[in-house]
C-alpha positions, 0 to 999 in steps of 0.5 A: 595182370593188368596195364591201363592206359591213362594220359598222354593217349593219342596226345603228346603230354601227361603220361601216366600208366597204371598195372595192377597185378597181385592186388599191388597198384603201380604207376609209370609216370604222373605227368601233367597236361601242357598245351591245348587238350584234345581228349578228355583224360579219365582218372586213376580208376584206384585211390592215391592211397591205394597205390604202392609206387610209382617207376618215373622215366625222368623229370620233366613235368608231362611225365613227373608233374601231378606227383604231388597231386597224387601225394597230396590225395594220399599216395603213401608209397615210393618213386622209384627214378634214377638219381639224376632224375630225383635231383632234378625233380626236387627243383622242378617239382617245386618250381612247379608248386610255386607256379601252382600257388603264384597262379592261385594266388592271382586268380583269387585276387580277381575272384575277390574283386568279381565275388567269385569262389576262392580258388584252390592250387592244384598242389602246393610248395609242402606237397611238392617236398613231400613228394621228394621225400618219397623218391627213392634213386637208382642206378643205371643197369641195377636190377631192383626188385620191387615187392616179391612178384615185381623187378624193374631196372633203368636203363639210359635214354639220352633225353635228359639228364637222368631220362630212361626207359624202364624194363618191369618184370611181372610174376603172377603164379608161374608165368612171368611177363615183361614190358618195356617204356620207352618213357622219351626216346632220346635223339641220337649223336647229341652233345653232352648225353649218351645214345639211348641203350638197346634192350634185347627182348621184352613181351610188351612196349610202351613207346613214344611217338612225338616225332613218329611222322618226320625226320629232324635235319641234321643236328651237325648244322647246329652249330653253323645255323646258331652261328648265323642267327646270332650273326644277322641279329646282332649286325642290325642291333637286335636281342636272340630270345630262346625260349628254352626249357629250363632242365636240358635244352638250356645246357645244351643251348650253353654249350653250343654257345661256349663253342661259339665263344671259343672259337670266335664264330661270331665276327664284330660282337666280341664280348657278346653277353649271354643271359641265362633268365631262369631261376630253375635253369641255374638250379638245374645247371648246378644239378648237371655239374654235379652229376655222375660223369656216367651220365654224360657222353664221352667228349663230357667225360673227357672235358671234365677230366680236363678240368674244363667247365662244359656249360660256363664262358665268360660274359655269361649272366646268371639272372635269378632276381627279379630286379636282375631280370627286369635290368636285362631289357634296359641293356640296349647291346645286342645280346642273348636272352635264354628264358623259360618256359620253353612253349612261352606258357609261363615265367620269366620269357614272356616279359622278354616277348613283350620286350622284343616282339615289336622290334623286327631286329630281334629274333626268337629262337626256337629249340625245342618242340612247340605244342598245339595250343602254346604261344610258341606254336601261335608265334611259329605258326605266324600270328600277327599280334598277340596280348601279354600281360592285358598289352596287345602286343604287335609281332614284329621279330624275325621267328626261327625254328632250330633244326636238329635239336630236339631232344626226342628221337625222330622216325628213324631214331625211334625205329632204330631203338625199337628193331634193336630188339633182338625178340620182337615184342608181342604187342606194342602199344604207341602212345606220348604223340598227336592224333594222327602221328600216334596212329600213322606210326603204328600202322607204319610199325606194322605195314613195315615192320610186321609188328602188332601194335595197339594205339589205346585211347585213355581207360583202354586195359589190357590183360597182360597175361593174354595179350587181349584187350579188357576194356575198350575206350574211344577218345572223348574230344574235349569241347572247346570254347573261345577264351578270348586270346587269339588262336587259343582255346580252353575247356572251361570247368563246367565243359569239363564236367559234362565230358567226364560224364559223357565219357562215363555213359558212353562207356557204359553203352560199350559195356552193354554191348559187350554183354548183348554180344556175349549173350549167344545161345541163351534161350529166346525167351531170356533174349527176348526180355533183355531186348525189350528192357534195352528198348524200354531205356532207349525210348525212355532216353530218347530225345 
């Protein structure tokens, strides 16, 4: 009975967990990496084929990303996630594929150009409908076995539609062991989602620490703030850009506005237009609509017993073609302009940037979190010009950070969730946050709360049965090589290559040691041999 920790290790995306136990394979979460990687992360120790299922917390792509990756290298099995979860990840998933096959498609056109080698998507649209095709949803609170010697149940997280924690029971023989991912612990006293549920006993957990080292303002100045930014942009003629992500923040960004709107809070713009530029966010609206009404808080429930419409008002424009985007900058009224991606990486929010970074009546409304590495950390952290599309483009805009409105727990809300177990967990294990945050987190979980925790670095194993550590990892940095665009840095492949590899020796050195250290009481003769073959191999290696 053995847990694995893969990605999202001492960084803040690509989760993935492995256990084994029974000869049985499972993953929680496939997650790819966004933004600038810190640490190398090791690969799935088992064959894709050699996996039978796969527990996914909710849709976002740091945790449900490289599913068709694994389906493509040959996972057979089931993804188990609730339904809500499944209904967002079949737009996601393949919104995400075509991003894949849009990307390859561009690099091979300058590979042929320059004479290099063709170059290969991660994943494709097939493999994305594939992966679909093997989820299978659940409901909140149902226990579901899995197997003979393995239970899990959903439970709500409030993070996303659909998002949960995932309790997993374990048997092996006679003995029985539980442990709990928090997957990402939703904010508390949002609008639209539920509070996240407490569970009251677990033997291990996994939890996350994005906001581990702060606290949000209050999210009841929301409104007001959004109010302002609204106003002051409009009353000097300029556009309020919100790079949003498509599935969550955007529905929670359309309800903020349809109070506005209602309420009339934004004085001298009546009849203000509000785009919605994101094929994926109308998909995902549509997905929200028609969800179960358990899924949503009570003020939900209630509006649609009423009949009300949470996330529709009137002047709102669904964009989804190409032409229907491109109209959007040549309308000179003030308006708004919601976009994915949320971090500026990708889509349709850069043509938007372009548009708008240059002219200091604009604003780019930030609400959501901005990883190390993206453009919108880059423009938060105040960059003076930046390149879009092979266009040096000068950042003018007025920036702006929403308060409150994060989907993830801060500190306290993280806390509250985790000392809401009535049994406090014999180990918990911090992961999902930056460097220092996961590690001042854990130690703060222990100076203060007195619980014993663990922040494993990617290929770090532990037996589930006992408690103790089987195999130690240290996180190998990625090294970093300028790639031209200012602020940014990337890993290139052959890089990549020669860390994975470096891990791979520095593994085998702790290995050696663990051995040397096991050693103890052999005879002087049998130490005597094995410390002359060390020192043969290190004078051999030596440089």
């Amino acid at each position: 009975m053995k847990i694995t920790f893969l990605g999202a290790t001492h960084e803040v995306t690509g989760s993935c967990t492995l256990i084994e136990t029974n000869g049985k394979n499972f993953l929680i979460d496939c997650g790819m990496e966004q933004g600038t990687d810190i640490f190398i992360n090791q690969d799935i120790p088992v064959n894709a084929v050699d996996i039978d299922c796969v527990f996914l917390t909710h849709a976002h792509i740091d945790h449900s990303g490289k599913l068709p990756l694994l389906c493509k290298n040959g996972f057979r099995g089931t993804i188990y996630a609730t339904e809500e979860t499944v209904n967002l990840s079949k737009i996601m998933l393949m919104d995400s594929a075509h991003i894949q096959e849009f990307e390859a498609e561009w690099r091979n056109r300058k590979a042929l150009r320059s004479g290099m080698p063709p170059f290969e998507p991660m994943y494709t649209i097939e493999d994305a409908r594939h992966t679909v095709e093997k989820m299978l949803g659940c409901r909140y609170d149902e226990m579901k076995a899995v197997g003979e010697n393995v239970s899990i149940r959903f439970n709500d997280m409030g993070h996303l539609l659909g998002s949960s924690s995932i309790e997993v029971w374990i048997t092996e023989g006679e003995v029985t062991k539980k442990i709990v991912f928090s997957g990402d612990v939703g904010n508390e006293n949002k609008p639209i989602l539920n509070n996240p549920k407490l569970i009251e006993e677990t033997d291990y957990l996994v939890v996350e620490s994005t906001y581990g080292d702060r606290q949000h303002e209050s999210a009841s100045d929301t409104l007001p703030i959004l109010v302002d930014c609204l106003q002051r942009t409009f009353d000097r003629g300029g556009n309020v850009v919100i790079p949003s992500f498509a599935v969550g923040r955007t529905q929670e960004i359309l309800y903020f506005l349809r109070k506005v709107k209602d309420e009339g809070l934004v004085k001298g713009h009546d009849g203000f237009a509000v785009y919605v530029d994101s094929p994926l966010a109308n998909e995902a609206t549509a997905v929200f609509l028609q969800a179960s009404p358990e899924a949503f808080d009570d003020e939900i429930k209630e509006m649609f017993k009423k009949g009300i419409n949470p996330l529709v008002f009137p002047d709102l424009k669904m964009s989804v073609s190409s032409d229907e985007s491109k109209a959007i900058n040549f309308d000179n009224a003030p308006k708004v302009i919601i976009s994915a991606s949320g971090m500026c990486e990708a889509g349709r929010i850069r043509h938007h940037l372009k548009h708008n970074l240059w002219r200091p009546e604009s604003l780019i409304l930030f609400v959501g979190y901005q990883a190390g590495g993206t453009l919108g950390r880059i423009l938060l952290d105040g960059i003076k010009e930046v390149k879009l599309f092979g266009e040096t483009i000068s950042v003018e805009a007025e920036m702006f950070s929403m308060p409150g409105i994060s989907g993830h727990a801060d500190k306290n809300g993280i806390i509250e969730w985790i000392t809401g177990f009535k049994k406090k967990p014999s180990l918990v294990f911090v992961n999902h946050g930056e460097d220092a945050v996961a590690e001042g987190f854990a130690q703060l979980l222990h100076d203060q709360y007195s619980l014993n925790t663990a922040v494993p670095y990617s290929g770090t194993s532990y037996d589930l049965m006992t408690g103790q550590i089987v195999t130690r990892t240290e996180g190998i940095p990625i090294v970093k090589k300028e790639d031209g665009r200012r602020g940014e840095y990337k890993t290139g492949p052959r890089d990549e290559r020669a860390a994975k590899v470096f891990a791979r020796l520095i593994a085998a050195c702790e290995k050696l040691m663990r051995v040397a250290k096991s050693c103890g009481g052999m005879a002087n003769k049998e130490l005597g041999r094995f410390a002359d073959q060390v020192e043969q191999l290190s004078d051999k290696w030596s440089r």
